[in-house]
N, C-alpha and C positions, 0 to 999 in steps of 0.2 A: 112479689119477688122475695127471695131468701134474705134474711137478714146482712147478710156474708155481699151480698148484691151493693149493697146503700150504702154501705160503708167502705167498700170497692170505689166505688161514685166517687163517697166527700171525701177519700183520698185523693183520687187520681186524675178529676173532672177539670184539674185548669196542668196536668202536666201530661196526664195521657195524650197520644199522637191523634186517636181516633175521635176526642173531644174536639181537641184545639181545632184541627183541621176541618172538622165536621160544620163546627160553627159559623166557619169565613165561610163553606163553602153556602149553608144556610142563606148565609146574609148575603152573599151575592146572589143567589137565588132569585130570593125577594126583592131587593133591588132591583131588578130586571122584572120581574114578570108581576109581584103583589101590585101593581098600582095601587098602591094605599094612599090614604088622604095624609096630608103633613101631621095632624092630628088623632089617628089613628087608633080607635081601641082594641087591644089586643089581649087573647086568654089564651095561656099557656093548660093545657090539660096534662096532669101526668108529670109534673115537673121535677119529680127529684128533689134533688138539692139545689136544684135553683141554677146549675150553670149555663142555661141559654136565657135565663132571665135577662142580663146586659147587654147581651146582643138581640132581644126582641124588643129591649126598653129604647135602643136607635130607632124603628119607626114608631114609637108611640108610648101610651100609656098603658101597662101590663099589669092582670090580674093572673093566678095563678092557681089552680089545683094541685093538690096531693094527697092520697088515703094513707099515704103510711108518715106515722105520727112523728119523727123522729127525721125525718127527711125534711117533711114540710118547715119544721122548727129550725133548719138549714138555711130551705129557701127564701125562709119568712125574714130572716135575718138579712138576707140578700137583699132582697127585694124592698125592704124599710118599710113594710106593713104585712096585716096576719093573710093567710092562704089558704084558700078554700078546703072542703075536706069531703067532697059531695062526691061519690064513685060514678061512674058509666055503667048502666046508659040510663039511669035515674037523674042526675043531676039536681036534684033537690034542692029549691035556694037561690040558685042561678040565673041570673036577668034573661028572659027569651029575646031575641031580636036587639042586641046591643053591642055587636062585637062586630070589627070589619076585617076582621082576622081571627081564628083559632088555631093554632097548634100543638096538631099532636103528633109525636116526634115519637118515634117507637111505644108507642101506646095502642094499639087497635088490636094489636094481636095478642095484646095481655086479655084481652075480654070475649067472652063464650059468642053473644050474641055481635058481632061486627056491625050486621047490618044496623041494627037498633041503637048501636052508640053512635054511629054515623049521622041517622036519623036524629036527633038528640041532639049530636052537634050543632048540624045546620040548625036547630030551631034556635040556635044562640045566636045567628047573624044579625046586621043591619041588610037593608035591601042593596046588594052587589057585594056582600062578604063574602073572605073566601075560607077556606080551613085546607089548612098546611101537611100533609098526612107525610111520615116517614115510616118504613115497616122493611121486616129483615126478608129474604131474599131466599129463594129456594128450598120446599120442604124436602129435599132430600141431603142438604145440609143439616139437617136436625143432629143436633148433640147435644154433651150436658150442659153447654150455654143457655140454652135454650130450656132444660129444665129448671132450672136454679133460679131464668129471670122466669118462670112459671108462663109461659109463650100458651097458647093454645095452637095456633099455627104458624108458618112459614109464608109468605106467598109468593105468585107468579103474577106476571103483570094482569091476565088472563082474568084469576081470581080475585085479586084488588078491583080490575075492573067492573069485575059482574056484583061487589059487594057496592061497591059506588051508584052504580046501575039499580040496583033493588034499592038503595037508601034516597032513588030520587034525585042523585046529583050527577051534576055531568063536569067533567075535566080536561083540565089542559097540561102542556108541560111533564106528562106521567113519564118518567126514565129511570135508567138505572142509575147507581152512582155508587161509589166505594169500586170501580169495576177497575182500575188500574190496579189493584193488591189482588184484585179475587184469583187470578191463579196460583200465589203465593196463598192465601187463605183455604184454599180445597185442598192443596196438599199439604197444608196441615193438618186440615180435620179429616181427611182421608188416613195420613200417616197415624194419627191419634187413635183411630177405630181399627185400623190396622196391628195396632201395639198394645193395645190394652190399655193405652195410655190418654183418652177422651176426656180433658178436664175440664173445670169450668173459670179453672182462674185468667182472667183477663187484666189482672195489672200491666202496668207499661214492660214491654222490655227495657234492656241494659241504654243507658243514656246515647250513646249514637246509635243504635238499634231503632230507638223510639225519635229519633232525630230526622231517619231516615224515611221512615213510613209517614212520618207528617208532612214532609213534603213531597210525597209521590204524592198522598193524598189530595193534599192542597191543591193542588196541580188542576183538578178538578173543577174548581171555583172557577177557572176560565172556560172550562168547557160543558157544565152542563146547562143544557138545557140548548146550545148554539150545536151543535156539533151531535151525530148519534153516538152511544156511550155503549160498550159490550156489555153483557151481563154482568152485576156488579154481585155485592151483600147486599145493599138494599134497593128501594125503590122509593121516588119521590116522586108527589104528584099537587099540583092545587084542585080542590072542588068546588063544586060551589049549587046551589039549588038551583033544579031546571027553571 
């Protein structure tokens, strides 16, 4: 991702609408459907600056990746130990068979080869592990968002599905979610491409602006995964080896 990206992040990741909301909705997620052990080992792939580390450290004990240097030095601080630095879909380093949860939270679509990180992941499980996958929504949404965090694609449930399929794993719970804003979010970036005006800055809106979208977002946390969800921006699914 762009420099301009990660520093976007360790501003805005505990006031942004799209973080905060995102997290609860995460964690009730998993609550519901991770059956995780009370004890739980858990690896965050891709983690940024570290802000879904405290809400992953509630079921268990978290380890954490990150390739870019300056982020990880974020998270590491978060987190109260150092963070891995091994990229997808090499993993270098990395315990095989030892994690009862992986998450990777918009991460799969930063990497050329999908299937092969996929494959990779799972070989980090215990037997009944699962891995968390979050990824953005619709390739015909593509704009300078999407260049800036250096995306290789978009997907559709269709295509998520057939990458999961090739990588050997099969899932449950695959939905959309972020879908209460998405018709407010297309005619943005429609308007955007329209005007010549397609940017990449994602900081918060004005304080009840961003007040507002957090809790339409939220809103969410009660309804995925119980209820079907319209197209959203993203998609969330658990995997897990056949």
């Amino acid at each position: 991702m762009d420099r301009i990206v990660y520093e976007r992040m360790a501003a805005h990741d505990t006031t942004h609408w799209w973080y905060r909301a995102r997290r609860d909705i995460l964690s009730d997620y998993l609550t519901r459907y991770g059956d995780l052990p009370r004890d739980a080992r858990i690896l965050e792939i891709g983690c940024g600056t570290g802000h879904n580390l405290p809400m992953l450290a509630s079921f268990g004990e978290v380890d954490a990746i990150e390739i870019d240097e300056a982020a990880g030095a974020f998270a590491a601080e978060r987190l109260g130990k150092p963070i891995g630095t091994s990229p997808l879909p090499e993993l270098s380093g990395v315990e095989r068979g030892q994690y009862d949860l992986v998450a990777v939270l918009d991460v799969v679509e930063h990497v050329e080869d999908d299937v092969g990180a996929l494959r990779a992941i799972a070989s980090l499980l215990k037997p009944g592990g699962k891995i968390l996958i979050t990824v953005p929504a619709h390739q015909w949404m593509w704009s300078a968002h999407d260049v800036v965090n250096h995306h290789k694609r978009r997907y559709s449930k269709a295509t998520l599905t057939a990458a999961l399929q090739k990588a050997g794993l099969s899932w449950r719970k695959l939905r959309w979610f972020n879908s209460l804003l998405f018709p407010a979010a297309v005619a943005a970036r429609m308007a955007g491409k329209l005007t010549g005006k397609d940017d990449s800055d994602d900081s918060p809106p004005p304080g009840p602006l961003n007040a507002i979208f957090e809790t339409v977002f939220r809103i969410e946390r009660h309804l995925l995964g119980r209820v079907p969800m319209p197209p959203g921006l993203s998609i969330i699914v658990l995997a897990a080896p056949k």
